[in-house]
Backbone of each chain as ProteinMPNN parsed JSONL, in Angstrom:
{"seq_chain_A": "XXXXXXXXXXXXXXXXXXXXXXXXXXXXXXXXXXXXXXXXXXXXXXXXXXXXXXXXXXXXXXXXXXXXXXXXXXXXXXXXXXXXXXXXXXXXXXXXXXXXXX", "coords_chain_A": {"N_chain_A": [[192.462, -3.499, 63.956], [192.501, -4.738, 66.341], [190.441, -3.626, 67.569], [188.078, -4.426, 66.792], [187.186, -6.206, 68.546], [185.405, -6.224, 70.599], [182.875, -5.186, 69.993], [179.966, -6.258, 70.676], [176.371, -7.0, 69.395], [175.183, -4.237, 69.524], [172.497, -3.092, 69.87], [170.84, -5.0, 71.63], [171.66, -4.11, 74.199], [170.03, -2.171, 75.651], [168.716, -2.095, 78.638], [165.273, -2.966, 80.127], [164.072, -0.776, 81.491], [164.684, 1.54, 80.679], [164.746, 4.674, 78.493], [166.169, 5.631, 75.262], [166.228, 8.709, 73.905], [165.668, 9.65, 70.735], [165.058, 10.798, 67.397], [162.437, 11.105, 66.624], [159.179, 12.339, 67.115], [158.677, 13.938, 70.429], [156.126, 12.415, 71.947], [156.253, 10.281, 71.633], [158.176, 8.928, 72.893], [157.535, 9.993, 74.994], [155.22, 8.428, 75.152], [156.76, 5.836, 75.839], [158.074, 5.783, 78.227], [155.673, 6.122, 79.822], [154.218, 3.694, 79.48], [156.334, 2.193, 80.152], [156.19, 2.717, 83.332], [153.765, 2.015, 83.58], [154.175, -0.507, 83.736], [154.749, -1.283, 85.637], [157.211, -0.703, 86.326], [159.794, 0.902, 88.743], [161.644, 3.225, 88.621], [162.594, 5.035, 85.37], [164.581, 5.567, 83.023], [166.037, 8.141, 81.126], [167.589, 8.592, 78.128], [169.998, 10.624, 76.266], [171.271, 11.516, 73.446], [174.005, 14.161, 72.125], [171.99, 16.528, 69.861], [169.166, 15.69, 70.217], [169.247, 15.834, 73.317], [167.769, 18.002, 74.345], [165.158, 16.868, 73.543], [165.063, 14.653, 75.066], [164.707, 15.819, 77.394], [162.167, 17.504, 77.415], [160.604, 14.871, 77.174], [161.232, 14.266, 79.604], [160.154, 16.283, 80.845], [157.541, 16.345, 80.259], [156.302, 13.655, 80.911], [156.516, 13.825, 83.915], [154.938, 16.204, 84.047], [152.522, 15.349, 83.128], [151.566, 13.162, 82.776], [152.437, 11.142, 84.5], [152.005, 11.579, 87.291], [152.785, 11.052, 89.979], [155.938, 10.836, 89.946], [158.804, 12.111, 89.964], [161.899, 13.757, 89.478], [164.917, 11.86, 89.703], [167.799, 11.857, 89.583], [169.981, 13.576, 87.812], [172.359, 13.602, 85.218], [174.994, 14.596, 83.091], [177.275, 14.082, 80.48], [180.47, 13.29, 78.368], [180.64, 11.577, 74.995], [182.542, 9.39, 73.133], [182.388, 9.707, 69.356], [182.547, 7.722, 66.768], [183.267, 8.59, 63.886], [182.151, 8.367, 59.898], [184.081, 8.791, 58.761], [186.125, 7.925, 59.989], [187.241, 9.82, 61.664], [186.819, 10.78, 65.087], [184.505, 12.336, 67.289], [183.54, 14.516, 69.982], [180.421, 14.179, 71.692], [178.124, 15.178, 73.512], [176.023, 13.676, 76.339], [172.817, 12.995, 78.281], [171.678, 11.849, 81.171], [168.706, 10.869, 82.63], [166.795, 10.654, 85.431], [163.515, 9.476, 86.371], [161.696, 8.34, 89.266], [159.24, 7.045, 90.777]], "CA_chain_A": [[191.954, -4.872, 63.929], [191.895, -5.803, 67.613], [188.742, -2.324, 68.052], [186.898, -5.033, 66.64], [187.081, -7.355, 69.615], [184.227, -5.403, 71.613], [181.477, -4.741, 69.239], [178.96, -6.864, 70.857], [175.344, -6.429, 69.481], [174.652, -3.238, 70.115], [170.892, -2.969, 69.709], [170.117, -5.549, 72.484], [172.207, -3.707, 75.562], [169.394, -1.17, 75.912], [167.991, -2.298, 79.315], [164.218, -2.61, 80.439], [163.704, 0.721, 82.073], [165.358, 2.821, 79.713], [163.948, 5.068, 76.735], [166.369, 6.058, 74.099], [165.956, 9.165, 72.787], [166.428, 10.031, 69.616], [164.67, 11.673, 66.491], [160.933, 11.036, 66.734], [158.692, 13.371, 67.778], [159.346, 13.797, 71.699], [155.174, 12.291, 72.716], [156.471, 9.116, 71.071], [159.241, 8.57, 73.685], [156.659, 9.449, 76.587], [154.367, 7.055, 75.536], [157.341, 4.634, 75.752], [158.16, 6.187, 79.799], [154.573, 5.968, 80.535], [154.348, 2.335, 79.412], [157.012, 1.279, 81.892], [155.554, 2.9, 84.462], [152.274, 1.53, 84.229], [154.275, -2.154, 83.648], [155.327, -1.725, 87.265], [158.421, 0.169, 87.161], [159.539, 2.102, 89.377], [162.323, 3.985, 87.934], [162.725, 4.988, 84.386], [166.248, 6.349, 82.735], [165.752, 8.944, 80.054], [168.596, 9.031, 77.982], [169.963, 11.017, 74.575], [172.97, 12.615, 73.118], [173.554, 15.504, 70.795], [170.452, 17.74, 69.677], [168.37, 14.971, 71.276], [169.024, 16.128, 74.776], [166.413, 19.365, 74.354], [163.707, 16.47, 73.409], [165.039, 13.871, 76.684], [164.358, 16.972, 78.75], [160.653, 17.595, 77.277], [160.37, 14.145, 77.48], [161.115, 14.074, 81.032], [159.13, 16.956, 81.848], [155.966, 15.706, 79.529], [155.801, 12.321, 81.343], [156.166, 13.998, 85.077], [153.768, 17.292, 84.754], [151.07, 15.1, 82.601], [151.505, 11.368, 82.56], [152.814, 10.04, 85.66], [152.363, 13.049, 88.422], [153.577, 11.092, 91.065], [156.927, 10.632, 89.931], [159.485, 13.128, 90.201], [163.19, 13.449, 88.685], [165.701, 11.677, 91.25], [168.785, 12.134, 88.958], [170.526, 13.873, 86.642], [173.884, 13.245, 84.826], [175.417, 15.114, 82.014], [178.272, 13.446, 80.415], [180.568, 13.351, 76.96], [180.777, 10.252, 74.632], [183.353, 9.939, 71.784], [182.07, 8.228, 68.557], [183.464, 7.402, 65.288], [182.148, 9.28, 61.926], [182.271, 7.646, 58.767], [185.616, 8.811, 57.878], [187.388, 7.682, 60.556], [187.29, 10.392, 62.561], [186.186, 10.952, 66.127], [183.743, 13.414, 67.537], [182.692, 14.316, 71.049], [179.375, 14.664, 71.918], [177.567, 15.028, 75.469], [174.964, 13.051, 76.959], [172.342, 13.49, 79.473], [170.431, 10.938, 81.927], [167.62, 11.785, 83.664], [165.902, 9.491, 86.315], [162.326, 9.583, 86.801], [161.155, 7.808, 90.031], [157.442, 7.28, 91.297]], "C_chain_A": [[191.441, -5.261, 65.309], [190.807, -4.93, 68.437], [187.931, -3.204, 67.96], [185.9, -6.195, 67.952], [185.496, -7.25, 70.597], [183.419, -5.328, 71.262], [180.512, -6.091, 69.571], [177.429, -6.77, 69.911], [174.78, -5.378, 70.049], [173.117, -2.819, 70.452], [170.424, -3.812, 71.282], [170.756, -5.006, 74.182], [171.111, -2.58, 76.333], [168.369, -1.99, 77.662], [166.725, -2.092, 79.591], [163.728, -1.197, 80.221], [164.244, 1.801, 81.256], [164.965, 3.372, 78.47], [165.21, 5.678, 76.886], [166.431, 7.25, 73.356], [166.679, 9.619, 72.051], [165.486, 11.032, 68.606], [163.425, 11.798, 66.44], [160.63, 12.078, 67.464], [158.733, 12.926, 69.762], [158.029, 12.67, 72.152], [155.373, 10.657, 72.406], [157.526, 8.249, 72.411], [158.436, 8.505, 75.308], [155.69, 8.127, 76.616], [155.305, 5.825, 76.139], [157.955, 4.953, 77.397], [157.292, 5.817, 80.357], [154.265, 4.445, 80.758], [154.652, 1.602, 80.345], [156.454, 1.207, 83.034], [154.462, 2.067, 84.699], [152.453, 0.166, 83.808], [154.826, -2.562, 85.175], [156.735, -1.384, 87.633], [158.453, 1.053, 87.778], [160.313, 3.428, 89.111], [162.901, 3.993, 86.677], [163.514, 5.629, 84.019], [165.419, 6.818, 81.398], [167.0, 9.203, 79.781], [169.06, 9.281, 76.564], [171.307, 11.712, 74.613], [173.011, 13.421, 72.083], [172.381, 16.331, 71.136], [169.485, 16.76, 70.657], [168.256, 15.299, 72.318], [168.19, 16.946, 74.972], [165.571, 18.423, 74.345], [163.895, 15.721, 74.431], [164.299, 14.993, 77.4], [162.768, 16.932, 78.293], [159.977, 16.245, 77.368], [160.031, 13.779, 78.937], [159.882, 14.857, 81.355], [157.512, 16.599, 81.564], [155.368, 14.573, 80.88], [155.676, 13.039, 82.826], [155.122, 14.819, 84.633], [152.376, 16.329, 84.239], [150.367, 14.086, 82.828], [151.395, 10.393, 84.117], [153.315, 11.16, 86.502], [152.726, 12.259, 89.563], [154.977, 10.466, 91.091], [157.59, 11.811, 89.548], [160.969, 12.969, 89.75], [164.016, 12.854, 89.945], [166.978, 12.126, 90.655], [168.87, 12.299, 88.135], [171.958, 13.817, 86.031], [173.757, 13.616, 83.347], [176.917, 13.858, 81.976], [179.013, 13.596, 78.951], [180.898, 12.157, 76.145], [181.571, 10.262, 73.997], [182.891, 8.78, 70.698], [183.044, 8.855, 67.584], [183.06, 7.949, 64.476], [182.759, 8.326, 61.253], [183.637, 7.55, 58.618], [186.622, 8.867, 58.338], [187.554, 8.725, 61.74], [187.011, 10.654, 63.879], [185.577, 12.151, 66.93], [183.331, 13.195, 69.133], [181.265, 14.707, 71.241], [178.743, 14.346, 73.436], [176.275, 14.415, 75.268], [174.292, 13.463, 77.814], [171.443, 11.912, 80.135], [169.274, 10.911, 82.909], [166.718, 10.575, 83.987], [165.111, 9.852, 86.623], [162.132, 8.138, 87.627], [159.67, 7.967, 90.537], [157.408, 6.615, 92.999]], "O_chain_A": [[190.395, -5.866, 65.545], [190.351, -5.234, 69.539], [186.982, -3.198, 68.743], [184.768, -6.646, 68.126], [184.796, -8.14, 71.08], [182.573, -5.361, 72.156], [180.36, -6.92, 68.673], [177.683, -5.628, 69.528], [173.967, -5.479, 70.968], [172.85, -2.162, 71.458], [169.671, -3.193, 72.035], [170.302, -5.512, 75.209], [171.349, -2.187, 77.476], [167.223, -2.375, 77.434], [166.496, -0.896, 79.413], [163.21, -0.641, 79.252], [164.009, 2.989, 81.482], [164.843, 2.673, 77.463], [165.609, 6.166, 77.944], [166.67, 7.109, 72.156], [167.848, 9.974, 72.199], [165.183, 12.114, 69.11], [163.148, 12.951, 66.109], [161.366, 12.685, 68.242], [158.805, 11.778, 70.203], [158.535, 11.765, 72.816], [154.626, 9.854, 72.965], [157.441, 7.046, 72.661], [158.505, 7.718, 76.252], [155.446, 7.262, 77.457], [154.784, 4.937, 76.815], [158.428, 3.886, 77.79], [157.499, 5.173, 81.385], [154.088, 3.954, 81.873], [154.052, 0.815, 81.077], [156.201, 0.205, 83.705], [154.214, 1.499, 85.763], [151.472, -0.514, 83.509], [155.169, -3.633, 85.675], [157.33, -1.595, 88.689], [157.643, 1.979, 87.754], [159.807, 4.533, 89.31], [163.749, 3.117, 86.509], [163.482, 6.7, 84.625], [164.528, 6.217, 80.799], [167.717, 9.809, 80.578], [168.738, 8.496, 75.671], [172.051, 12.221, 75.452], [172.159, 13.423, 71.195], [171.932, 16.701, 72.221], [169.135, 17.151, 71.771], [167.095, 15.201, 72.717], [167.597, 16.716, 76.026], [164.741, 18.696, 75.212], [162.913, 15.823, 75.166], [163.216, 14.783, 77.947], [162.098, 16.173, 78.992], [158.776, 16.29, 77.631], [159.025, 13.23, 79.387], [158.872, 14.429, 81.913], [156.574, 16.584, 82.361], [154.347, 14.681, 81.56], [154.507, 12.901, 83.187], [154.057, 14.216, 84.771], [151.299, 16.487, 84.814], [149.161, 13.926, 83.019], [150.692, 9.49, 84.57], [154.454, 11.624, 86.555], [153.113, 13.043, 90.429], [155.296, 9.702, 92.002], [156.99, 12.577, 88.794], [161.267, 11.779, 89.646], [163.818, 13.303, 91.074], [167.427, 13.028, 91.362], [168.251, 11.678, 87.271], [172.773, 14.161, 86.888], [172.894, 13.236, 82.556], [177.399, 13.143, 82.854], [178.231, 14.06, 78.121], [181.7, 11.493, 76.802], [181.867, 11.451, 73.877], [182.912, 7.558, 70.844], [183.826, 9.804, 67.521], [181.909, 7.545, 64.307], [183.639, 7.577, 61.677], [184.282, 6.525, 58.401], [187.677, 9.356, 57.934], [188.05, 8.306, 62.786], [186.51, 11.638, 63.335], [186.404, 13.021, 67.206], [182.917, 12.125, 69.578], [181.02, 15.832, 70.805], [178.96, 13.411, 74.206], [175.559, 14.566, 74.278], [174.802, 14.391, 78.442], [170.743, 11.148, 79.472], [169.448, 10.966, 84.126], [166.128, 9.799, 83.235], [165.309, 10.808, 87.374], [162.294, 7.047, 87.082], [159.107, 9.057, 90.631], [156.358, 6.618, 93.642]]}, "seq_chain_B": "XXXXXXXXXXXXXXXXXXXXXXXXXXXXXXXXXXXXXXXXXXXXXXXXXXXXXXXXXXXXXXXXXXXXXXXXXXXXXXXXXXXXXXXXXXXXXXXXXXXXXX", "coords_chain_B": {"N_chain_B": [[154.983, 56.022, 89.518], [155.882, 55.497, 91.844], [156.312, 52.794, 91.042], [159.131, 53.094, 89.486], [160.905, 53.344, 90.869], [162.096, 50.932, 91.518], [162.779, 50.042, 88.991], [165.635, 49.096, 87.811], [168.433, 49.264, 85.619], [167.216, 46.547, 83.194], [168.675, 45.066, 81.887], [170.952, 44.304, 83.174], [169.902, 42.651, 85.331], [170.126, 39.907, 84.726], [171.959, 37.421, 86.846], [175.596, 37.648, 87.695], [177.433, 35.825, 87.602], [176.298, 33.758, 86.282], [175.045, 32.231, 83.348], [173.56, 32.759, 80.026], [172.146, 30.517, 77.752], [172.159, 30.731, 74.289], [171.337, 30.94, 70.671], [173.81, 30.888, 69.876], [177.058, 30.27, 68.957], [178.46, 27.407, 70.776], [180.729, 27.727, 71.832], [181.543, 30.552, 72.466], [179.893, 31.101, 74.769], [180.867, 29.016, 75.997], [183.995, 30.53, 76.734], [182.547, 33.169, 77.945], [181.374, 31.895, 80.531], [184.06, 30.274, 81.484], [185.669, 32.903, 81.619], [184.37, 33.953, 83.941], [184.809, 32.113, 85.911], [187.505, 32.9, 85.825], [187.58, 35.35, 87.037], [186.839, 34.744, 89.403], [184.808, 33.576, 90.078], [183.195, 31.365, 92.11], [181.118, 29.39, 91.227], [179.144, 28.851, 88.31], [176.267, 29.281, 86.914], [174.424, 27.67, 84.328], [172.478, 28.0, 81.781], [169.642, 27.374, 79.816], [166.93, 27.473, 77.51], [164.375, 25.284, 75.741], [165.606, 24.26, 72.406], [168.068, 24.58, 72.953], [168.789, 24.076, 75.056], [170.807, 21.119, 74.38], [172.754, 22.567, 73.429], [173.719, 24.356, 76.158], [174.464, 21.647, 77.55], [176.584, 21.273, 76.126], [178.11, 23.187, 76.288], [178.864, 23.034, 79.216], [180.084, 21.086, 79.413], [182.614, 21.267, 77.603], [183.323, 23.295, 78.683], [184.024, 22.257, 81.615], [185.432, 20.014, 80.834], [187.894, 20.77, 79.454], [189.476, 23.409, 79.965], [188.031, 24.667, 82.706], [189.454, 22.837, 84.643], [189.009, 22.076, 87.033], [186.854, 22.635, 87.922], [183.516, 20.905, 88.545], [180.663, 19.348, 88.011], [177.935, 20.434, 89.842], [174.792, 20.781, 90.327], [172.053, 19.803, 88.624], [169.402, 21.15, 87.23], [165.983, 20.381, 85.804], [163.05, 22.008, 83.99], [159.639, 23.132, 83.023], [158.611, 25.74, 81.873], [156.26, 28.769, 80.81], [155.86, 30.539, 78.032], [154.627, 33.114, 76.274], [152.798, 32.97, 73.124], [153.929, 35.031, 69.918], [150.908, 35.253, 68.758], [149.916, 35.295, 71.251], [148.688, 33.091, 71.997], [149.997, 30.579, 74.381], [152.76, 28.765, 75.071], [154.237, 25.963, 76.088], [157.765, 25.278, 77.278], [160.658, 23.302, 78.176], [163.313, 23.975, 80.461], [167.019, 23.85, 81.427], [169.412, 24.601, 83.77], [172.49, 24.025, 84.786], [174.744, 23.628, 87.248], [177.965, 24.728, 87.424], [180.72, 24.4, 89.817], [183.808, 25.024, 91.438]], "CA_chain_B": [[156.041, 56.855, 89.763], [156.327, 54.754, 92.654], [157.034, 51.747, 90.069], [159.66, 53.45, 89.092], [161.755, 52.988, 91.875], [162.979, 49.362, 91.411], [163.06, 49.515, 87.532], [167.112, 49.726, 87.539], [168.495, 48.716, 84.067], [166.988, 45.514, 83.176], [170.147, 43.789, 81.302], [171.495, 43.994, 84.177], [169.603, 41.49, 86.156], [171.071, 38.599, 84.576], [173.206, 37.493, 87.754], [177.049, 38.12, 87.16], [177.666, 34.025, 87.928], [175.048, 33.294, 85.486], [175.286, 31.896, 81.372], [172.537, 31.984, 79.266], [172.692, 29.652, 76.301], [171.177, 30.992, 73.374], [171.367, 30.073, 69.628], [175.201, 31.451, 69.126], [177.946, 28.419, 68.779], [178.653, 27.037, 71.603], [182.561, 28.891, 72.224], [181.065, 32.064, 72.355], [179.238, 30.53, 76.134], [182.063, 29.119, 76.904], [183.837, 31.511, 76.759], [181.776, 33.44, 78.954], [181.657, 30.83, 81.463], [185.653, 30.43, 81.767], [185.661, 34.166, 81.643], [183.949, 34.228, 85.374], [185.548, 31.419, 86.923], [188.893, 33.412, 86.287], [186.885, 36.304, 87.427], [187.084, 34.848, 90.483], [183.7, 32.892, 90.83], [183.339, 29.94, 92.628], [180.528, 28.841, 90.997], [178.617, 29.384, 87.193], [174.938, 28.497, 86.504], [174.583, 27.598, 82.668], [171.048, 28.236, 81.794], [169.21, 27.527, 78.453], [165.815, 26.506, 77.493], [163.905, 24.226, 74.23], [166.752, 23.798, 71.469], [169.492, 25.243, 73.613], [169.286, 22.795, 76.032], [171.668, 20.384, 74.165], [173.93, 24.014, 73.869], [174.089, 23.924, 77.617], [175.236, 20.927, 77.858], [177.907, 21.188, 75.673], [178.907, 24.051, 76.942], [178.871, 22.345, 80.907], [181.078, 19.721, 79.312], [183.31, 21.797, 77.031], [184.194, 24.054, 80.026], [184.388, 21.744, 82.443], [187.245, 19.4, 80.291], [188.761, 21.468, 78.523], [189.24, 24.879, 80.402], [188.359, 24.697, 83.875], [189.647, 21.343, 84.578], [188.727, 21.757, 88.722], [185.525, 22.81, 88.223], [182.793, 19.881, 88.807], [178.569, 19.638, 87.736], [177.637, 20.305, 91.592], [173.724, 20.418, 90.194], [170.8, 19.881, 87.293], [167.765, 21.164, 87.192], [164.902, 20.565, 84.787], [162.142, 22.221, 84.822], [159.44, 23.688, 82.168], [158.417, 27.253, 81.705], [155.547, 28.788, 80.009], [156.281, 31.271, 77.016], [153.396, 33.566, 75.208], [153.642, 33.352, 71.633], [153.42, 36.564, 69.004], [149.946, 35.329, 68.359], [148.67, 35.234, 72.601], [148.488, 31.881, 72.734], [150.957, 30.247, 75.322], [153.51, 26.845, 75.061], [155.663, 25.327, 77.39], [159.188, 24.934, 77.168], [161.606, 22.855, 79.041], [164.628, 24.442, 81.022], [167.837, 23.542, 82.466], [169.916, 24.603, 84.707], [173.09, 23.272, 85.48], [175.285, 24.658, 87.674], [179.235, 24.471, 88.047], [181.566, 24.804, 90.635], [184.872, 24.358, 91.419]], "C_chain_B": [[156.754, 55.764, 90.604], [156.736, 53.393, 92.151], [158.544, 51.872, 89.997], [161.246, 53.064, 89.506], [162.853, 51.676, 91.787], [163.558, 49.464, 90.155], [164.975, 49.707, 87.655], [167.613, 48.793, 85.818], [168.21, 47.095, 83.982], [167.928, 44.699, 82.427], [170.625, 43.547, 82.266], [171.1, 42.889, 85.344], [169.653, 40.33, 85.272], [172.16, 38.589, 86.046], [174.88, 37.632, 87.018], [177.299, 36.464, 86.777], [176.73, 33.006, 86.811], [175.372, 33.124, 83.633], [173.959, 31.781, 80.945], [172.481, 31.795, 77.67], [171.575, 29.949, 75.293], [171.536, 29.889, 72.058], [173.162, 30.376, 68.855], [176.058, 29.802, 69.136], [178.134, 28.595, 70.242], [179.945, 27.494, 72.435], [182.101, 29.675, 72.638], [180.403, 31.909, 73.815], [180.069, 29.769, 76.904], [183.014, 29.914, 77.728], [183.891, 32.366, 78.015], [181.809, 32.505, 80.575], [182.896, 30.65, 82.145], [186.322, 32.008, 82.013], [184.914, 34.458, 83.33], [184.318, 33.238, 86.175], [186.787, 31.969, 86.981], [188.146, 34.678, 86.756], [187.087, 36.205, 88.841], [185.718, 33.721, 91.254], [183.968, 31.672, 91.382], [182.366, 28.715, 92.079], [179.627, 29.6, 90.095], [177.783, 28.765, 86.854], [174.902, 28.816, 84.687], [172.868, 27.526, 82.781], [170.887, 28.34, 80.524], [167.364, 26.66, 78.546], [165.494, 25.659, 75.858], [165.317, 24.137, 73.857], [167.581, 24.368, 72.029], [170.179, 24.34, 74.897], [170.162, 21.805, 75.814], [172.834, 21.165, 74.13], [174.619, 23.754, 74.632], [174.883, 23.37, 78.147], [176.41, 20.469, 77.791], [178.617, 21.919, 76.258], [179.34, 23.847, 78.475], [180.256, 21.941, 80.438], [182.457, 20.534, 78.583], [183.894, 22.001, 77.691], [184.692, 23.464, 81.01], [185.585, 20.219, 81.965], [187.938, 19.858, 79.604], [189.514, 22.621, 78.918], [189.186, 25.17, 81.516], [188.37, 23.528, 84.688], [189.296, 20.984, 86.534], [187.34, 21.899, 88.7], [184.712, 21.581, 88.459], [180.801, 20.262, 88.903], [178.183, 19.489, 89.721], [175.707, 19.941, 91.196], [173.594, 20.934, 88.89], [169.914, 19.989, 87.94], [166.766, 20.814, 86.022], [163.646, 21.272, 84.935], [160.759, 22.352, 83.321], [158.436, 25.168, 82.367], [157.414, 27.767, 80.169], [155.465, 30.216, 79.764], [154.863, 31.951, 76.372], [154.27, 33.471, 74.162], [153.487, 34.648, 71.217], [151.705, 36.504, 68.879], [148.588, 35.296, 70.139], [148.266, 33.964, 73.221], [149.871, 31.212, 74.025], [151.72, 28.729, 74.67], [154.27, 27.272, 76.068], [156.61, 24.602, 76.68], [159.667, 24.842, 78.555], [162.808, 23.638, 79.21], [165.47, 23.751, 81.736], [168.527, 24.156, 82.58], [171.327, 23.889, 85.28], [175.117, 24.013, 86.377], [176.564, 23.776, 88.206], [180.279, 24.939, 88.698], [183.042, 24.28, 90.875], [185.07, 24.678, 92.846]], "O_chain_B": [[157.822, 55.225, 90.313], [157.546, 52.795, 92.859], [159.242, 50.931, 90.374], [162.248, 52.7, 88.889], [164.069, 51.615, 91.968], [164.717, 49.075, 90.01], [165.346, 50.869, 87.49], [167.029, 47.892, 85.217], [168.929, 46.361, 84.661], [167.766, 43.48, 82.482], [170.851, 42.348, 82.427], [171.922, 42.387, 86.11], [168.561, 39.776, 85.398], [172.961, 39.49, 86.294], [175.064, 37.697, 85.803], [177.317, 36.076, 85.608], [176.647, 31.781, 86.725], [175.897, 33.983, 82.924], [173.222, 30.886, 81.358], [172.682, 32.568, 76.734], [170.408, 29.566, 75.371], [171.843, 28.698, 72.117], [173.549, 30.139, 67.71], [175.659, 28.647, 69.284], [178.007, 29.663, 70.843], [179.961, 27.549, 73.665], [182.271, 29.531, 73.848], [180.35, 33.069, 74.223], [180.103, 29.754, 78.134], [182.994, 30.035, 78.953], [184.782, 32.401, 78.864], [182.46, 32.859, 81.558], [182.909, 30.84, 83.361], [187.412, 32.157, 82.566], [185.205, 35.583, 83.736], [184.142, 33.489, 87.367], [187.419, 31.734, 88.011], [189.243, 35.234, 86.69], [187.419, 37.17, 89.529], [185.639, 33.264, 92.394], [184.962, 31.009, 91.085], [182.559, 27.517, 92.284], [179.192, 30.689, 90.471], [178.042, 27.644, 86.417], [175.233, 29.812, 84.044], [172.214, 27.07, 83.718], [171.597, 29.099, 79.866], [166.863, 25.778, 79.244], [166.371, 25.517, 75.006], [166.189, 23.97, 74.709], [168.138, 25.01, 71.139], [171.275, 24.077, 75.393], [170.569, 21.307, 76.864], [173.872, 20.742, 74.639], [175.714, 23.204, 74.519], [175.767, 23.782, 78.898], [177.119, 19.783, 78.528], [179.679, 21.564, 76.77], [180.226, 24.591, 78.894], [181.319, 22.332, 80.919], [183.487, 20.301, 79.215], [184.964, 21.412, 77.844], [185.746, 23.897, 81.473], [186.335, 19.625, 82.741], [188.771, 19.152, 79.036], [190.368, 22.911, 78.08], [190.075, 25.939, 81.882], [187.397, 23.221, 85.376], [189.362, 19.889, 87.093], [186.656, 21.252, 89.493], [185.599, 20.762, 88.702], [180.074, 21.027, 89.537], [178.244, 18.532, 90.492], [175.242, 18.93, 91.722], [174.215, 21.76, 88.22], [169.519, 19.345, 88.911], [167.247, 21.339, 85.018], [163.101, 21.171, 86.035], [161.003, 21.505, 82.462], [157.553, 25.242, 83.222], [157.596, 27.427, 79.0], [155.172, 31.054, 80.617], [154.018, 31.147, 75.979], [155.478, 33.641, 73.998], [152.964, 35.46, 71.981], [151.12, 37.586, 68.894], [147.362, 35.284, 70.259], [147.771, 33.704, 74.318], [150.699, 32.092, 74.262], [151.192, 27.876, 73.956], [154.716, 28.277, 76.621], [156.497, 23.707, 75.843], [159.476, 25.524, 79.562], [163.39, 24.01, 78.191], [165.04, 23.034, 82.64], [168.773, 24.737, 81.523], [171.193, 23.173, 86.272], [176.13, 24.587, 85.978], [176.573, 22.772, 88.919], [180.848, 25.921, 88.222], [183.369, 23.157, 90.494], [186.058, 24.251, 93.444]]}, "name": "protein", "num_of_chains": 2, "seq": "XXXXXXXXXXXXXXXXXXXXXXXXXXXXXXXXXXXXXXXXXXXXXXXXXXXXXXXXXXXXXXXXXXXXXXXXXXXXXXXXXXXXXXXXXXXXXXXXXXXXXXXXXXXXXXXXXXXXXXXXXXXXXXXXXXXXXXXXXXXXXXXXXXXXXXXXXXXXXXXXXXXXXXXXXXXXXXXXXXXXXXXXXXXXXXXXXXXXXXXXXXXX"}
């Protein structure tokens, strides 16, 4: 009963600068890197968990070698999350964050 | 002839300190990994590229809470790397890199 206390809106915590990824094809996620960039940010967080992390990474590297060549990775951070499944159970899964600066 | 000279068995240049994350489960690279820090290493680069890259990571994280509880992510790399196909044409795939030490 008192797990419930915390569940804010999850959907709206996603800050500015930050893409998301998730299941879409990866050129979908750069457009949404490149965007920022060219709204005047200067550093953009790339961040996914599970299978997703192979498409963050092509993400990352898409938007530096093609999109936005004068930004370069500043950080990286692996990490593991623990969620909930349906049936109650809990699963770990790892994360990754990857900072592109210009 | 004079080629010849260097060729020494090519499995063998995989470094000793070195993981590379294919498509097996993720234990099986562990594993491996925990298997050369009691070896004696001081430090084990995990290496995978495209869909293995979320592997990797698991396997970073696996090993490093579960197994070799001193170890610590000292670095990430990203990078991407370009592959011929069967048919001659070329793609690029993303790599990482992430290397742990204790």
């Amino acid at each position: 009963m008192a797990e419930e206390q915390r569940t804010q809106s999850k959907e709206s915590t996603i800050p500015e600068n930050e893409v998301f990824v998730g299941k879409k094809p990866a050129m979908n996620y750069v457009l949404a890197v490149v965007t920022q960039f060219n709204n005047g940010a200067k550093a953009v967080k790339v961040r996914a968990r599970g299978n997703a992390i192979s498409r963050a990474v092509d993400v990352a590297e898409i938007s530096r070698n093609r999109f936005v060549q004068d930004a370069k990775v500043s950080t990286i951070a692996i990490g593991s999350e623990e969620l909930a499944n349906e049936d109650g159970t809990k699963s770990k899964v790892s994360s990754i964050e990857i900072t592109l600066e210009r």
